[in-house]
N, C-alpha and C positions, 0 to 999 in steps of 0.2 A: 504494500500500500504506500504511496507516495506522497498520498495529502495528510495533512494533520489532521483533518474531521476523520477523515476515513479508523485511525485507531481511536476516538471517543465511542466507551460504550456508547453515552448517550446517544450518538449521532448515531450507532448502528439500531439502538430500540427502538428511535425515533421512526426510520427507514422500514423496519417490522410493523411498525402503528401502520403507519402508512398503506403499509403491503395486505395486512387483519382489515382495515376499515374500506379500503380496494375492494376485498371481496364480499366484506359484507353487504356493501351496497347494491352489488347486485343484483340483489333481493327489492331492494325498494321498489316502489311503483315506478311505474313508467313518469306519471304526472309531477312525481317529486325530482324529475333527472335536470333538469336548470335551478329547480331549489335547493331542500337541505341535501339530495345527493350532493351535488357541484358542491355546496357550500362545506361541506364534511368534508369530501375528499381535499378540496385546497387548505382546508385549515388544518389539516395529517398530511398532507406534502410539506406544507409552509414549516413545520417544525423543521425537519431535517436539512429544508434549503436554506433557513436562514441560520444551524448551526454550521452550515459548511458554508455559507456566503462569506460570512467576515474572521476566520478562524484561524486563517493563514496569509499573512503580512500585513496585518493592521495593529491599531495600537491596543490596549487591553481594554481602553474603555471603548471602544467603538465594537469591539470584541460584545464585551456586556451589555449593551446595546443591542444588538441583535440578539444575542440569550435572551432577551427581554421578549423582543418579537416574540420568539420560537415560545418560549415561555406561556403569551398569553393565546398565541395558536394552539397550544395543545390544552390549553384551557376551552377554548373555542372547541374543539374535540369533542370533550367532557357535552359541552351546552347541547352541544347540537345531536349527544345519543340522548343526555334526555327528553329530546323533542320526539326522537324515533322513538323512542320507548314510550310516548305519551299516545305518538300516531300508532302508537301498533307495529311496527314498522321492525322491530325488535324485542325479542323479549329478556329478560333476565339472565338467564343463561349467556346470551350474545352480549347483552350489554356489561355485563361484572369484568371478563375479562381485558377488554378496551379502557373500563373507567380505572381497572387497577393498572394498564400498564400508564393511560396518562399521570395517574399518580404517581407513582416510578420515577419516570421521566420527568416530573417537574421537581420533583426533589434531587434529584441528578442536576440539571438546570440550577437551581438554584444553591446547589453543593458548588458549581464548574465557578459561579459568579462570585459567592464568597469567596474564594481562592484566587479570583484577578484583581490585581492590585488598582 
């Protein structure tokens, strides 16, 4: 691996989210695929782009800055299964696993930022 994100667990869980909330949605209705479909999957992409966007040659704080993004994207995660879970759209089973790994991951996240000066 040659990029710096690429050895962050984080950045690789993130990439996993990403990859679980991909196939979940393919379940969703048709009529939800320019709503919370779109909207889920970009805000579980967004995580992982914006910890490999600024991770390698920038300063620390422009660094944490974007952990911030990624931060409140996989927050946005979180919102947007409990809307599916409201719609029906997922149930319990589907939903426990995604909302424990964005847990994870924002503790991760917010570990990565304590530690940049």
């Amino acid at each position: 691996m040659s990029f710096k994100f690429e050895r962050l667990i984080v950045w690789q869980k993130a990439v996993e989210l990403s990859d679980i909330v991909n196939q979940l949605t393919k379940n969703f209705p048709k009529d939800e695929l320019f709503v919370l479909t779109s909207q889920i999957k970009r805000a579980a992409d967004s995580v992982s782009l914006n910890i490999a966007e600024r991770s390698t040659g920038q300063s620390n704080a422009e660094f944490k800055r974007f952990l911030g993004i990624a931060l409140r994207s996989d927050i946005e995660v979180v919102g947007c299964m409990h809307l599916a879970k409201k719609r029906g759209y997922v149930d319990e089973k589907s939903f426990q696993p995604i909302y424990n790994r964005c847990e994870e991951i924002l503790v991760m996240i917010n570990s990565l930022r304590n530690k940049l000066k």
